[in-house]
Backbone bond lengths (Angstrom), bond angles and torsions (degrees), N, CA, C in turn:
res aa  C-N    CA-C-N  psi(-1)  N-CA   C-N-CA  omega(-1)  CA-C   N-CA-C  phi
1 X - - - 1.442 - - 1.527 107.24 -
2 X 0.918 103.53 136.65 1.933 118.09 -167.95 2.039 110.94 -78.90
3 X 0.790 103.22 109.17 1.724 108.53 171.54 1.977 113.86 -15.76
4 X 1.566 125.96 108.80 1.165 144.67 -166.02 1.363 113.18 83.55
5 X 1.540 136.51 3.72 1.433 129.04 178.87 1.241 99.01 -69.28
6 X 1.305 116.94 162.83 2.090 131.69 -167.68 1.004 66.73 -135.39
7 X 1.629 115.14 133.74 1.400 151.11 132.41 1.419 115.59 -74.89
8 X 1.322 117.05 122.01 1.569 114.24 179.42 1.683 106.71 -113.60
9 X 1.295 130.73 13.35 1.428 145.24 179.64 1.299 121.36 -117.32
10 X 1.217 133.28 120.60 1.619 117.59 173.16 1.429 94.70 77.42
11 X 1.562 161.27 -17.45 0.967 159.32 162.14 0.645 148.59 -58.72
12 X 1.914 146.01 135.32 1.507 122.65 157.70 1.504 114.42 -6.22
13 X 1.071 114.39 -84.03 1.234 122.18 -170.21 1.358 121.37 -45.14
14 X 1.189 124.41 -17.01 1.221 120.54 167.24 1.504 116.76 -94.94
15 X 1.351 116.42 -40.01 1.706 120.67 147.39 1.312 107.14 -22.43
16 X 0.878 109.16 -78.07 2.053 110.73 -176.79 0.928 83.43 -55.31
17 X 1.047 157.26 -146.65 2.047 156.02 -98.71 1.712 76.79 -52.13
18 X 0.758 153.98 -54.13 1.699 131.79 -147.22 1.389 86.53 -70.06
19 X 1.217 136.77 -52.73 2.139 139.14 -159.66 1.151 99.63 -87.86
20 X 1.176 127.46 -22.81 2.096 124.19 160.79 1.332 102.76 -74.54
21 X 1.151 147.28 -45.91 1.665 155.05 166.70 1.415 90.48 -39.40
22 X 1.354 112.16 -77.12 1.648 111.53 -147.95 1.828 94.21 -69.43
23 X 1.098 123.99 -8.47 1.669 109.07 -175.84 1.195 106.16 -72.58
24 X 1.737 108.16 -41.30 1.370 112.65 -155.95 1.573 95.13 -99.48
25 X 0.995 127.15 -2.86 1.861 119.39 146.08 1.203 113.69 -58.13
26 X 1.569 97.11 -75.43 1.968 93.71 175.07 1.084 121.60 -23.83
27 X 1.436 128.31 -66.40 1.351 124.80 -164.03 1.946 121.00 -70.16
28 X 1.642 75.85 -31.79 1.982 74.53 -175.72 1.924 90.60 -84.11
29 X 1.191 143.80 -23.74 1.469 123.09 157.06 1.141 111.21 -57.60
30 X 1.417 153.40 -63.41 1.265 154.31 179.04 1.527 114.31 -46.26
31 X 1.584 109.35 -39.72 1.721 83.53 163.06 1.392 120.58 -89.67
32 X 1.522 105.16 -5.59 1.852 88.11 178.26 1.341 119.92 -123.72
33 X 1.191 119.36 1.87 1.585 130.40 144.69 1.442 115.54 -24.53
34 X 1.494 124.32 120.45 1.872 119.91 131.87 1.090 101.43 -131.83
35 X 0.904 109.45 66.67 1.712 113.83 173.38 1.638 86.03 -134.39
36 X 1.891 91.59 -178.95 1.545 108.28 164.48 1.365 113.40 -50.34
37 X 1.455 139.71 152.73 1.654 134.51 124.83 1.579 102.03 -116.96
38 X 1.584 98.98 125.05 1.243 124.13 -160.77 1.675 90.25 -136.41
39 X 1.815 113.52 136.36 1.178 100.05 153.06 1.737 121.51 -100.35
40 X 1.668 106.47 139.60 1.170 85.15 171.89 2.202 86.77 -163.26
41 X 1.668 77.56 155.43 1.602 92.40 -171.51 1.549 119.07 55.56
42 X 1.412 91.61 47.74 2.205 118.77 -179.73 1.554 96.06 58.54
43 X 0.912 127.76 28.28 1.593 122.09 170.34 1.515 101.64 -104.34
44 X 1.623 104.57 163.33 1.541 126.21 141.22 1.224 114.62 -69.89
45 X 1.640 156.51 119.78 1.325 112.19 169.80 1.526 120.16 -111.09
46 X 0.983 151.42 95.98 1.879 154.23 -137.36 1.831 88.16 -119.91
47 X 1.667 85.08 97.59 1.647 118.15 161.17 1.466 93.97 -80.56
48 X 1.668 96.80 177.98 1.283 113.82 -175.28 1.264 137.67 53.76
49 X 1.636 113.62 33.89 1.788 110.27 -139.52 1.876 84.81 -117.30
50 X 1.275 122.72 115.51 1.187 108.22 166.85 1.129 155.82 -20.51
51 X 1.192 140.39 125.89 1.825 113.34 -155.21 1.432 118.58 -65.78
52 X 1.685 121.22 -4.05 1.604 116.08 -168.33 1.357 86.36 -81.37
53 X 1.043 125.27 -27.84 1.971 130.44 -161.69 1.566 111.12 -59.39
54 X 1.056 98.40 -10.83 2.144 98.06 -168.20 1.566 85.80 -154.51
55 X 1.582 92.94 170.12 1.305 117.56 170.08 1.833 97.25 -108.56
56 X 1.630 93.41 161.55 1.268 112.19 168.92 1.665 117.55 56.67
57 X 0.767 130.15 -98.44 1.675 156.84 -159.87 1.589 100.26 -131.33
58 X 0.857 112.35 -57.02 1.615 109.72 -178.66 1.636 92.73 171.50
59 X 1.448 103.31 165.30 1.690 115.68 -155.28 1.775 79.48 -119.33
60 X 1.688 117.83 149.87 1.228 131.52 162.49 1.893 97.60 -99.98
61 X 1.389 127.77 115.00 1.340 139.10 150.39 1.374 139.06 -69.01
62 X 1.553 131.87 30.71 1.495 127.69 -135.04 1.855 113.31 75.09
63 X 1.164 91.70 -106.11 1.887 77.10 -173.12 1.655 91.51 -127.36
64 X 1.120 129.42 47.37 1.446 124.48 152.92 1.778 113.04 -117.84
65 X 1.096 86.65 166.25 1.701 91.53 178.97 1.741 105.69 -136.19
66 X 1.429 100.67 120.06 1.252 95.30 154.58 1.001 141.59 -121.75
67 X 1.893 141.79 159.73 1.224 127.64 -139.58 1.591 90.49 176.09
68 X 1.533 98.50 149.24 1.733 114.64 172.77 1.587 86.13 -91.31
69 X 1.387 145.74 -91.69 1.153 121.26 178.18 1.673 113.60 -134.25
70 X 0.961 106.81 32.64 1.546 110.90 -172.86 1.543 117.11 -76.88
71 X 1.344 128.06 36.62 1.360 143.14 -168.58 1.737 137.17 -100.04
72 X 1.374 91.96 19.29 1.444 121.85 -165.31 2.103 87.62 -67.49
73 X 1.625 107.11 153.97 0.989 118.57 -174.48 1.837 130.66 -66.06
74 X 1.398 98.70 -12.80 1.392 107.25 150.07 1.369 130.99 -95.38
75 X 1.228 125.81 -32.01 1.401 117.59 146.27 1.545 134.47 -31.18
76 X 1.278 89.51 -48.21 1.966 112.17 175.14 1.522 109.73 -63.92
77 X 1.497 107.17 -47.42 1.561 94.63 158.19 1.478 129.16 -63.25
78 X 0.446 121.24 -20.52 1.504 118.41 171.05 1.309 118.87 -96.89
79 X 1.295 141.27 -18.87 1.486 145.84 129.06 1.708 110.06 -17.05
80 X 1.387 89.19 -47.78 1.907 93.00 -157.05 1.655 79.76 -78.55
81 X 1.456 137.79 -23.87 1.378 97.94 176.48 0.966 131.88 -77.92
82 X 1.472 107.33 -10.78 1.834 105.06 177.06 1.170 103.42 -73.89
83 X 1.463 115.17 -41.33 1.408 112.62 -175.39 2.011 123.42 -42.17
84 X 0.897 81.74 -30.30 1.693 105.84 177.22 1.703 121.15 -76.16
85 X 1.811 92.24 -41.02 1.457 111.17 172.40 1.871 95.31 -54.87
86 X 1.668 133.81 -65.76 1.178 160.86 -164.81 1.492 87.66 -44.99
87 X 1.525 116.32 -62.52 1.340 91.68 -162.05 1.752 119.29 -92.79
88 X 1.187 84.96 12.06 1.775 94.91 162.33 1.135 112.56 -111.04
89 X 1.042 122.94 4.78 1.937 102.62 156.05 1.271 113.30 -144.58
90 X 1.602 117.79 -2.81 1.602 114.16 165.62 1.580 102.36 83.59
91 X 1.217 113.74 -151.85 1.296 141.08 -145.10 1.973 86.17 -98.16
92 X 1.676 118.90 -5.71 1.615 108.83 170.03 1.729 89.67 -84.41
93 X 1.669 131.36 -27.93 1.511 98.17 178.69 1.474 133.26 -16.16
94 X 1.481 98.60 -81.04 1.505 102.89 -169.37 1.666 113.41 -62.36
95 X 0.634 125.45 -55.80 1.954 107.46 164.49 1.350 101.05 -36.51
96 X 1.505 133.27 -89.45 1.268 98.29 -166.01 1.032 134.58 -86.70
97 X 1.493 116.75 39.85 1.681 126.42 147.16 1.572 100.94 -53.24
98 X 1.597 101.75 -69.75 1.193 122.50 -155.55 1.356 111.06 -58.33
99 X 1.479 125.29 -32.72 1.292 129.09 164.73 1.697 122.86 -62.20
100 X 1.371 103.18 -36.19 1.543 112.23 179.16 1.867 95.79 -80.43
101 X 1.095 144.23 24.80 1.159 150.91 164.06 1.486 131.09 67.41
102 X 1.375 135.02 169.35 0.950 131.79 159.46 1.818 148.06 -51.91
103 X 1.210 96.27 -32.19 1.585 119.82 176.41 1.746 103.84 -78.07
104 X 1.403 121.04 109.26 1.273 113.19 -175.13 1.400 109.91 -89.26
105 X 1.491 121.83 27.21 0.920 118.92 159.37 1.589 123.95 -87.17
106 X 1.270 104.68 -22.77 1.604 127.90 -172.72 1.431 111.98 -112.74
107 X 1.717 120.48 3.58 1.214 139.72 -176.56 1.539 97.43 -92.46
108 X 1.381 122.05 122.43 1.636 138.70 -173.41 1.832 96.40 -92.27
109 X 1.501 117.85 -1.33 1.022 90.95 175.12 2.047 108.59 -101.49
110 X 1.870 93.06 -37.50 1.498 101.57 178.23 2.012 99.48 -64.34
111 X 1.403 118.18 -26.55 1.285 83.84 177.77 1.643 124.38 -70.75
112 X 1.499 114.19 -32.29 1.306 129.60 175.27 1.498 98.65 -51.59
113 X 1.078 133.85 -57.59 1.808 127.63 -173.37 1.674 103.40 -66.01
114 X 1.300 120.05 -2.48 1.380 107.17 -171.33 1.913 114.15 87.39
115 X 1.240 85.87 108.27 2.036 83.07 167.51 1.396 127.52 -94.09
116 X 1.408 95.90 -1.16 1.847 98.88 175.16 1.834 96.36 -83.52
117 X 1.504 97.58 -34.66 1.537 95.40 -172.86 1.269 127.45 -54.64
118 X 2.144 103.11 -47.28 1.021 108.99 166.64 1.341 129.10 -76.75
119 X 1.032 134.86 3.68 1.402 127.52 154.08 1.858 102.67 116.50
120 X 1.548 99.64 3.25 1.743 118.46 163.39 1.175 116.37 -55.62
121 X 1.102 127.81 -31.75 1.695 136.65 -174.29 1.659 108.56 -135.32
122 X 1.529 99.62 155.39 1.460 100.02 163.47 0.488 124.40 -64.57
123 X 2.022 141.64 158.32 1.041 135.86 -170.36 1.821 102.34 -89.82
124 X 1.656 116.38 126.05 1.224 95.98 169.32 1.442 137.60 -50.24
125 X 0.953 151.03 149.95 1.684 173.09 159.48 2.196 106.36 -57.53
126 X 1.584 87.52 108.68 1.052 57.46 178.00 1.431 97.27 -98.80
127 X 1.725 108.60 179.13 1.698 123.14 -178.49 1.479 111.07 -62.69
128 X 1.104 124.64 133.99 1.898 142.04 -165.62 1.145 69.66 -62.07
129 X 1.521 107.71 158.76 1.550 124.65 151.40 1.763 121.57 -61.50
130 X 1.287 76.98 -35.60 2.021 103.98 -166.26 1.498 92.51 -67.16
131 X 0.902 140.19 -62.65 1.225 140.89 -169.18 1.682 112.81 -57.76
132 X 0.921 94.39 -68.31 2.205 92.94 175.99 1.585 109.97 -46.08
133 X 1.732 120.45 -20.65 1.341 125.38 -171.62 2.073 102.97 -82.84
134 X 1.286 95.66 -22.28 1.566 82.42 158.88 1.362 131.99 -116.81
């Protein structure tokens, strides 16, 4: 990288938009939370959060999660990848959420977190035991 280029990826600068994200999660979970906030799997996690409060299942903010109760331990994995997405590109996430589109099937970020995880796909089946035994 050439002497005065601004990096907006992997950067300071994107660190800050990831700790401006997570403030302004905190606070909008903290006022609309009655549920648990528990951390777990590097998240905040703010149950009980009305459904106008998030999109979908629950919205990742920097490193909070919010959710009416959709917080089961595979979900959470895949939280932590956005969370990861956040702190690699900061405060450009949500634009290019919004650019990578609505359909999280065709979304490069929900596919990167996994869509079986997030609740995009069925969960595969696994094979009975009983059955492979004959």
């Amino acid at each position: 990288m050439s002497r005065g280029t601004i990096r907006l990826t992997d950067s300071p600068i994107s660190r800050a938009g990831f700790w401006w994200a997570t403030c302004v999660g905190f606070v909008w979970g903290s006022l609309w939370s009655t549920g648990r906030v528990e951390r777990r799997n590097g998240l905040f996690v703010f149950t009980g959060m009305p459904k106008w409060t998030f999109g979908r299942g629950g919205s990742c903010v920097g490193a909070c999660y919010l959710t009416n109760r959709n917080d089961s331990d595979t979900v959470l994995g895949h939280e932590a990848v956005h969370k990861q997405q956040w702190l690699k590109y900061g405060m450009l996430l949500p634009f290019l959420y919004l650019l990578a589109g609505r359909d999280p099937l065709r979304n490069r970020f929900e596919i990167e977190a996994g869509l079986e995880a997030g609740g995009y796909l069925p969960k595969r089946r696994r094979p009975d035991a009983s059955r492979r035994a004959s």
